[in-house]
N, C-alpha and C positions, 0 to 999 in steps of 0.2 A: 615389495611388501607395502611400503608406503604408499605408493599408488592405488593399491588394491582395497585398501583399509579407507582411502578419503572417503570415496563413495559409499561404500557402506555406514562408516559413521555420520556423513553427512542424511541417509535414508533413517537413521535411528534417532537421530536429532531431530528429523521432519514429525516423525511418527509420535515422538516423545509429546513435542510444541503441538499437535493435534489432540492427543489426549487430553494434552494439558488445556485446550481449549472445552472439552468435552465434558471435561467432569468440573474444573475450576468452581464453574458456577454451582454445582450440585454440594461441595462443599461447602464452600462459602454460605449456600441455604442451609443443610445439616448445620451449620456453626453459628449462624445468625438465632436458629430457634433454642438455642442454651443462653442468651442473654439473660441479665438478673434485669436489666430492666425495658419497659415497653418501647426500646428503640432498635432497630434496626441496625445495628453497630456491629462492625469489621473490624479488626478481632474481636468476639465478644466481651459487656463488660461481665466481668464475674460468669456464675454458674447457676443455671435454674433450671428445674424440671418445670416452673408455673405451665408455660405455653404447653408444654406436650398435655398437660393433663386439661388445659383448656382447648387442645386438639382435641380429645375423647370425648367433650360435648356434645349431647344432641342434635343441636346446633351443624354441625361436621359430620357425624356419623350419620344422621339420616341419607341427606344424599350422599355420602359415599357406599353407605347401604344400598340407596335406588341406584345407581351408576353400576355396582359390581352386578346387581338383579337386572339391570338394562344389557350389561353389555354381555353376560353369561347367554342370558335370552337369542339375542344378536349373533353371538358366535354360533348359535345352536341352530339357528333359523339360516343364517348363512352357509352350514355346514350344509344342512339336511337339503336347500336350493342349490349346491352351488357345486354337488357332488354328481348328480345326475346331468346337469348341467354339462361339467366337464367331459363325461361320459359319451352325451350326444357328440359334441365338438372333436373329442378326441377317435371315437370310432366309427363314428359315422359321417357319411358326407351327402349333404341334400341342402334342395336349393335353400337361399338362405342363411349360410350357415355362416356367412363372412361379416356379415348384418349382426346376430346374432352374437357371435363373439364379440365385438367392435361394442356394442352395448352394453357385454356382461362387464368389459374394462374400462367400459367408458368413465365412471368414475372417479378413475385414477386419474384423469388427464384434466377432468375440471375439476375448480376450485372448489374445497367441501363450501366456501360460500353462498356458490351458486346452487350446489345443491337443496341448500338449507333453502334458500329463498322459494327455486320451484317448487319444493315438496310445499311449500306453504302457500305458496298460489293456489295450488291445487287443490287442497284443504278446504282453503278459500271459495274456490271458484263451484267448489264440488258441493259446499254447503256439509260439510263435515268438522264443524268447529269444534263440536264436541271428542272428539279425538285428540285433543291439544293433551300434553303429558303424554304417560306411556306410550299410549299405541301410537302416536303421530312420533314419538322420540324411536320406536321400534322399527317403524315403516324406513323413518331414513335413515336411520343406523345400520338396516341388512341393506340398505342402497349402498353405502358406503362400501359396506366390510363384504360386500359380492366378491368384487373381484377379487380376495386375496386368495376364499377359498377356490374360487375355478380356477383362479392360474396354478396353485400349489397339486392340488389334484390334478391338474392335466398336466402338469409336469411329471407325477410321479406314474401319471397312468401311461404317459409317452415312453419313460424309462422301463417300465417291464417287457418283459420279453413276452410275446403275446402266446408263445409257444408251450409256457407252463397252464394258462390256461386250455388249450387246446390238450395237452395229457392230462389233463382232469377229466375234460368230457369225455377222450376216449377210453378212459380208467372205469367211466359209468359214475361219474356224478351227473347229478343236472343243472343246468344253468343256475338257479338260484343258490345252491350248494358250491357251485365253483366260487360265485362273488360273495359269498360269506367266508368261507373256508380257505380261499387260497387268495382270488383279487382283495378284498378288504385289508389283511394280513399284511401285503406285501404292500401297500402303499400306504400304509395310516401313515409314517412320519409324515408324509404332505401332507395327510389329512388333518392333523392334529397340529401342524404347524399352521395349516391357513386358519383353524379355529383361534389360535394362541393368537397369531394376528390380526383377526377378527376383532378377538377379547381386546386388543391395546387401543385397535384404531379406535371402536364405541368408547372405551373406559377412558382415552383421551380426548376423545372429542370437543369442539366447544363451536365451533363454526354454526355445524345443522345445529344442534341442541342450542343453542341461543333464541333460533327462532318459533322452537318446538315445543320449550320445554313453559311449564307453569308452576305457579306457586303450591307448594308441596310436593310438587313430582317432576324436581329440577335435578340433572344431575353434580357433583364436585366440581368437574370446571367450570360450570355457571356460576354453583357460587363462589366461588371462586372469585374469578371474574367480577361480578358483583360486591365482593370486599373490596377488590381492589383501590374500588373510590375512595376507600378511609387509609388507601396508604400502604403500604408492605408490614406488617406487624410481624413481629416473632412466634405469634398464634398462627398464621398465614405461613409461613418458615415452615413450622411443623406438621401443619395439613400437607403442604407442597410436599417433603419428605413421604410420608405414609403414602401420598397419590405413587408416590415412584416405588415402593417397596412393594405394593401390592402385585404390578404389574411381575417385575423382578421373579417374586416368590412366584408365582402361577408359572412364569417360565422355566425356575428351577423343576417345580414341583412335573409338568408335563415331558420336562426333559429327562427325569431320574426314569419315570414311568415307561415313556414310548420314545424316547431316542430322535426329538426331531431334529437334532445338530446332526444323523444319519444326513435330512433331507437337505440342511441350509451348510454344511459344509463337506459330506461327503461319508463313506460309510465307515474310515477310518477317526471320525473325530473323537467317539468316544473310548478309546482302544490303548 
């Protein structure tokens, strides 16, 4: 029995020491923004709401306003490219098609730095300056957030049996009627899930949006990033928190709805 028990408590110790690295830091910021005073200080001194209600500033809210309005956009735009997308790749085969894919991922394998830089060459070179803000923040946020939703949809569209749509048609529906009614139905948790990660990759981004964004239509991690200079404050603490709550709640919120923990761990997850 002893023998049996090391190992395992040696795998629950490892898993413990990883959380513990995971979240560590996530607390220590929730406890850094309750300081009474404007420092930075581990355990905090005293108790303040000051910072959280100097989070709610206009200041804060706006781009975390434009961010949520950026990356909602983003998820939707990646959703509505990236589902038809999958569709060709998954059921069809024509020349091509290896090219094609290898593009749609391509993202994932370079740095969003590079990405950030080309789209801004391009901009550049293309004499489209006036696109800086939004639309230039849009254009390489669905570059970005492509690939999650093709790969999540052609996963789920590779998992169906293709034989329930085939007894639709012969039942007498029509093509169109089958991918509403039965195809859509039966794959949204991929669907919904490449959206949700869509929504994180833009809403955390800072790479591309550093070199895309402009004054007024910057998002959260920019500024972010740009406090930075004056130092880690316990205002900065409290933005940082609400950046992460945001994300959290959409994933609750998507999950209670359409079951995407069906698509990222299987159909018994929520059961």
């Amino acid at each position: 029995m002893r023998r049996l028990l090391t190992p395992w408590h040696a795998l629950c110790a490892l898993a413990a020491l990883i959380y513990l690295f995971i979240f560590a830091p996530i607390v220590v910021t929730a406890a850094v923004s309750f300081n009474s005073v404007n420092q930075s200080r581990f355990p905090p001194i005293g108790f303040s709401l000051r910072w959280w209600r100097d989070a709610f500033d206009p200041r804060w809210m706006h781009p975390l306003a434009f961010s949520m309005e950026l990356a909602a956009t983003a998820a939707v735009v990646s959703t509505l490219l990236g589902l038809p997308l999958a569709f060709g790749l998954v059921r069809h085969r024509f020349p091509g098609r290896g090219a094609i894919a290898t593009l749609s991922l391509g993202p994932l394998a370079l740095p969003a730095l590079v990405t950030g830089i080309a789209i801004l060459q391009m901009l550049n070179l293309g004499g489209m300056n006036g696109l800086y803000g939004f639309p230039a923040l849009l254009i390489g946020h669905v570059v970005i957030c492509l690939p999650f939703t093709v790969r999540t949809s052609a996963i789920s569209l590779q998992g169906m049996p293709v034989r329930v749509e085939q007894a639709a048609l012969s039942l007498g529906a029509n093509p169109v009627r089958v991918l509403l009614l039965v195809t859509l139905p039966l794959i949204k948790s991929g669907v919904f899930a490449g959206a949700v990660f869509a929504f994180i990759q833009s809403f955390t981004d800072y790479s591309v949006s550093l070199f895309l964004a402009r004054p007024g239509e910057s998002p959260i991690s920019v500024t972010i990033l740009g406090f930075l200079d004056y130092g880690f404050t316990p205002t900065l603490a409290s933005v940082a928190v609400i950046t992460l709550i945001v994300p959290l709640a959409l994933i609750g919120v998507v999950q209670h709805f359409f079951k995407i923990g069906d698509f990222i761990y299987g159909s018994g997850s929520h059961g």
